[in-house]
C-alpha positions in Angstrom: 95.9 -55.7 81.9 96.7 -58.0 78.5 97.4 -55.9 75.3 95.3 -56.9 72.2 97.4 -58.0 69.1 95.9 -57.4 66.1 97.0 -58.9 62.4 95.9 -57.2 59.5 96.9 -59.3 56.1 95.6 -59.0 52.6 97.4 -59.0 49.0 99.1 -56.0 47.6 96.6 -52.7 46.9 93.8 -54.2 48.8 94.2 -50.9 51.2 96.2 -52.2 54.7 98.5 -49.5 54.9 94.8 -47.1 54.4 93.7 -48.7 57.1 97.1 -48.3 59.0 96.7 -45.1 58.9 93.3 -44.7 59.6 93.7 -46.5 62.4 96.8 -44.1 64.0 94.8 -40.8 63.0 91.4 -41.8 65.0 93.1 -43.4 67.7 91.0 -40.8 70.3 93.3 -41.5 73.1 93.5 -44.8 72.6 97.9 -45.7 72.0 98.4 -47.3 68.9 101.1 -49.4 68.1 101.6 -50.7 64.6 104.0 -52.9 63.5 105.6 -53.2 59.8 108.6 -54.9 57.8 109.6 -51.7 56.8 108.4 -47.8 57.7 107.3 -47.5 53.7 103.9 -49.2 55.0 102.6 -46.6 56.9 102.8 -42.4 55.8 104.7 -41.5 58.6 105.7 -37.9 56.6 101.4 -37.4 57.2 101.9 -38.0 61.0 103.4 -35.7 63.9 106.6 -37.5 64.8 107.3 -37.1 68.5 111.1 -38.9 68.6 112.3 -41.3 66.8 114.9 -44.5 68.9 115.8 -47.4 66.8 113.0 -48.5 65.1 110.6 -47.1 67.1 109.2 -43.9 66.0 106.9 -42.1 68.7 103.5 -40.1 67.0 102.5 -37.2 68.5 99.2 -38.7 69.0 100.6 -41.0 71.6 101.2 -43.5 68.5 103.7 -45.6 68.0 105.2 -47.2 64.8 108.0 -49.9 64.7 109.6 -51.4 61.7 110.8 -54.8 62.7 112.4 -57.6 60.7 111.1 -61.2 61.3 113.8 -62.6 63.7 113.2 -59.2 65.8 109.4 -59.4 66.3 109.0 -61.1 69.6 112.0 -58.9 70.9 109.2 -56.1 69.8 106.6 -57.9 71.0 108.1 -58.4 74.7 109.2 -54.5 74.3 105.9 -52.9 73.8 103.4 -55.1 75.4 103.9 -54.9 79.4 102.2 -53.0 82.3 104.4 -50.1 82.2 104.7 -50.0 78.1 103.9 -47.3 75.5 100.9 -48.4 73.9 97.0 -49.7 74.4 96.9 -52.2 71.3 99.1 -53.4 69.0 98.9 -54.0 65.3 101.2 -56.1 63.1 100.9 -55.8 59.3 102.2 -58.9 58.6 103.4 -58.6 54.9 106.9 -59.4 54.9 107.0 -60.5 58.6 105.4 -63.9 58.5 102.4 -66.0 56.5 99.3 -64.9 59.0 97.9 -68.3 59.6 102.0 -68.3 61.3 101.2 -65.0 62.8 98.1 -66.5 64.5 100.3 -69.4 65.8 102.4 -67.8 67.2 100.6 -65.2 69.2 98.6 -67.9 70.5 101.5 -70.0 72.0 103.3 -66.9 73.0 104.5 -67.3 76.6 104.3 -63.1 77.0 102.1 -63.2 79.9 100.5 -59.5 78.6 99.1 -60.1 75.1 96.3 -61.5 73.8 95.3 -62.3 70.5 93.2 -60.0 69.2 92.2 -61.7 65.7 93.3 -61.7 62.1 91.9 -59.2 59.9 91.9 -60.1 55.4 91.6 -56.9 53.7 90.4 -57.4 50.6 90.3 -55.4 47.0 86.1 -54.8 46.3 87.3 -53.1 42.9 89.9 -55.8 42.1 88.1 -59.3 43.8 87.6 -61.3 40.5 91.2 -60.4 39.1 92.5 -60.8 42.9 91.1 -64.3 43.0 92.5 -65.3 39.7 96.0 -64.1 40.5 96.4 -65.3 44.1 94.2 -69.1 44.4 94.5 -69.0 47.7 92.4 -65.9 48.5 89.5 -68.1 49.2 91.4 -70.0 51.8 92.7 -66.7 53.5 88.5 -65.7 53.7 88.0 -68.7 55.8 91.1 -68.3 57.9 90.6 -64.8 58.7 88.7 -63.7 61.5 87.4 -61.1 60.1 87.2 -59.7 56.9 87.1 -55.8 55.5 86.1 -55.6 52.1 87.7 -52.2 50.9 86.5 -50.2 48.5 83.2 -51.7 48.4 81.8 -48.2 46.6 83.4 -49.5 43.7 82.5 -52.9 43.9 81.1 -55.2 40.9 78.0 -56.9 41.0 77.2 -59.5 43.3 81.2 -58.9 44.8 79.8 -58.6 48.5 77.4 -61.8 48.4 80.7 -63.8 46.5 82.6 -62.6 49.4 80.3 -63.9 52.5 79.9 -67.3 50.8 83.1 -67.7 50.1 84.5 -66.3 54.0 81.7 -69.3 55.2 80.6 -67.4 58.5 83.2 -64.6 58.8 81.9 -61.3 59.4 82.1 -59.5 56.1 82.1 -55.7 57.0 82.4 -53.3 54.1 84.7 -50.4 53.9 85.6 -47.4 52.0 89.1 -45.8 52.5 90.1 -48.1 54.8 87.5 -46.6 57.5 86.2 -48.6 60.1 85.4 -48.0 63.5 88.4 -49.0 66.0 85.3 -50.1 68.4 85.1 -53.1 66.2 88.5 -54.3 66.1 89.2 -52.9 69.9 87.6 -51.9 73.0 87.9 -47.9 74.3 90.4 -47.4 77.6 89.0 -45.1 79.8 91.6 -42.4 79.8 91.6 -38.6 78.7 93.2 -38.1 75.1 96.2 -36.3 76.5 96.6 -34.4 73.0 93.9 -31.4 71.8 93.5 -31.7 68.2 91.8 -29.9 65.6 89.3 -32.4 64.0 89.3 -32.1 60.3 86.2 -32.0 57.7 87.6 -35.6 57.0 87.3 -36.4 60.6 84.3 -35.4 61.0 82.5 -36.5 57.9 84.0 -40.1 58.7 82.6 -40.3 62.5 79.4 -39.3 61.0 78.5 -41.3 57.7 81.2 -44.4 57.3 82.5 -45.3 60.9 79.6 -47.1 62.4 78.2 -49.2 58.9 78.6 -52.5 58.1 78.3 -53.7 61.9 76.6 -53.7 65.1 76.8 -54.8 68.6 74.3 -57.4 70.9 73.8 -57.0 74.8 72.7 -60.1 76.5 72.3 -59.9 80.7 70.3 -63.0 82.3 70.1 -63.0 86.7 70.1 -66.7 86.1 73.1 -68.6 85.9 73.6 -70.4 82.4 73.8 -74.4 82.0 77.5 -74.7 80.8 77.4 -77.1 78.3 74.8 -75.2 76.5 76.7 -71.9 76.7 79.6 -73.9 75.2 77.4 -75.5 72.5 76.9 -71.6 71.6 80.8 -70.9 71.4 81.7 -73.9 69.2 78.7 -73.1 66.6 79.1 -69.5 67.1 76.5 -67.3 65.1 77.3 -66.0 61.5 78.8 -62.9 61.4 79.9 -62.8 65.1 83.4 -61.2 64.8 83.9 -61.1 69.0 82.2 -61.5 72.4 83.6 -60.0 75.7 81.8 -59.7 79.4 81.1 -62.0 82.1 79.3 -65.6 82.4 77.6 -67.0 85.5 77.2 -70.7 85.6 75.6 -73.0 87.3 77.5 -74.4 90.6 79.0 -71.3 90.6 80.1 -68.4 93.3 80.3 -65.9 90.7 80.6 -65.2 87.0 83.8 -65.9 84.9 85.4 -63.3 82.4 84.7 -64.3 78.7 86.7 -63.2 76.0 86.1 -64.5 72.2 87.8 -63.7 68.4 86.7 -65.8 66.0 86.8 -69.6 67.3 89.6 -68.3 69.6 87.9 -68.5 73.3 89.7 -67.0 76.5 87.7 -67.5 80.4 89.2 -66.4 83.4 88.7 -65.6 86.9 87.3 -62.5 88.2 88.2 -61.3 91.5 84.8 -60.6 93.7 82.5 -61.1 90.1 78.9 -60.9 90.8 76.3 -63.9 89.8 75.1 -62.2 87.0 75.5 -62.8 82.9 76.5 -59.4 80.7 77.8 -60.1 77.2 78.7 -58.1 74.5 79.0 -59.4 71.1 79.8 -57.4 68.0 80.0 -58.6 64.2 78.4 -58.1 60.6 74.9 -58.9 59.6 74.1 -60.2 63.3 70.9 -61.7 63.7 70.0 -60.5 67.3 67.1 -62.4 67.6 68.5 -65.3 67.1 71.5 -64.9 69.5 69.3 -63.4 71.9 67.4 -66.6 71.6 70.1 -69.2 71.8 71.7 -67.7 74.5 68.9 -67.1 76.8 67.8 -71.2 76.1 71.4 -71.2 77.8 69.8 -70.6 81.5 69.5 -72.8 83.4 65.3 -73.4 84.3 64.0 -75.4 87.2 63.9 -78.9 85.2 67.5 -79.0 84.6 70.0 -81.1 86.5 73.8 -79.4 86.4 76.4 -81.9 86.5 79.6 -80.7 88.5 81.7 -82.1 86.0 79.7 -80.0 82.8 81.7 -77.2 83.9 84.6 -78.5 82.5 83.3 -77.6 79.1 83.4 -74.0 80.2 87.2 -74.3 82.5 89.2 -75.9 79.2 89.3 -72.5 77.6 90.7 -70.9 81.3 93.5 -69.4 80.9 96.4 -67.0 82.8 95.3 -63.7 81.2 93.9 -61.2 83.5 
């Protein structure tokens, strides 16, 4: 099974290594490993160390935190992410390691047969924006790169600060956060195992599950018995809907034996085979501000209806984004 790859980037303050952090204290079974220029980015005295080998230091959550310097991060890379390795997902703070829009680049082309690229997250000051903008010009550029975007500290926002930041990001979900706290579900999907460690959940825990984890974004079911008309379900990936962050589950198309895996971040689009997959359509797709009547609408005009003629050869809109990962 591929490893997601997650890069978090945003300028100094605007609350990644919060969000670090948040993310190795809820992991709830699910192995975390984060990846940083130096071990001053994440507050490893606030963790249970396990062992610590090299630059690896083992959590007692099942965590895992590496500090890496640039010329050693595919070294990491190939260390961590195989069948047999330590960890679920991986996250790579990319301050001091590379410029993200390099970051993206490079997981893409990776040839590491067990990762996939799992987006690029922009962290951004809610508190600080205007003076953020003014100081670093090319904030506005890294909204529309990013794949998604977490506005921090959005309790202590100015006026208008969350609309500014959804024109500006052009499309990208906008989801915003306090603390750094955000649901993992958003950024990863859950692994069916038992958390092998028994913990005490604090108030903090608890109050964040209930009141901060699940704001700011929502998820859309879509399952059709009727295969879809691929050049219209590809129409829908290249003008993907507002706020759609990612998209995972399983097409069915027309001239078809069964349904193909499909796996989106952002404009990034992954299909593959699946081994005995029924002829059936069940997608998931999970963003900010998502108009589900809208999607639910465009994507069932996708199926196929008894006046439409399916050309072998549309297919090939669909088969371009195939690729190796299984």
């Amino acid at each position: 099974m591929d490893i997601p790859v997650l890069v978090v980037a945003g300028f100094l303050g605007a609350g990644k290594t919060t969000l670090l952090n948040h993310l190795l204290r809820t992991a709830s079974g699910l192995r975390v490993g984060v990846i940083v220029n130096d071990f001053g980015k994440v507050n490893i005295d606030a963790l249970t160390v396990a062992a610590q080998v090299d630059s690896m230091v083992s959590l007692g959550n099942g965590c895992l935190c590496c500090a890496v310097d640039p010329e050693d991060l595919d070294a990491m890379l190939d260390r961590l992410a195989h069948p047999d390795g330590p960890v679920d997902v991986i996250v790579i703070e990319a301050s001091g390691l590379a410029e993200p829009p390099a970051m993206v680049k490079m997981l893409l082309a990776s040839a590491n047969p067990h990762i996939r690229y799992a987006g690029l997250v922009e962290v951004v000051d809610a508190a600080e924006f205007t003076e953020t903008r003014r100081t670093h010009p090319r904030l506005d550029l890294h909204l529309r790169q990013a794949d998604l975007v977490l506005l921090n500290k959005a309790d202590r926002a100015g006026p208008g600060v969350l609309e500014l930041v959804r024109e500006l990001a052009e499309g990208t979900p906008v989801v915003p956060t306090e603390y750094g706290r955000v649901d993992p579900a958003l950024l990863f999907d859950p692994v069916d195992r038992p958390d092998p460690v028994e913990r005490q959940l604090s108030f903090e825990d608890l109050v964040e599950h209930e009141e901060h984890l699940h704001a700011g974004y929502a998820s859309i079911e879509f399952g059709h018995d009727e295969p879809l008309h691929p050049l219209r379900f590809a129409r829908f990936l290249t003008e993907r809907p507002a706020g759609l962050y990612r998209m995972k589950g399983f097409a069915w198309f027309a001239g078809t034996d069964g349904a193909l895996g499909v796996q989106t971040v952002g404009s990034s689009v992954w299909v593959t085979p699946v081994a005995d997959a029924g002829r059936r359509t069940d997608l998931v797709l999970i963003g900010a501000e998502l108009d589900a009547a809208a999607i639910t609408a465009e994507l069932t005009a996708a199926v196929v209806t008894a006046d439409d003629t399916v050309d072998p050869l549309d297919l090939l809109s669909i088969t371009r984004y195939q690729s190796s990962v299984d």
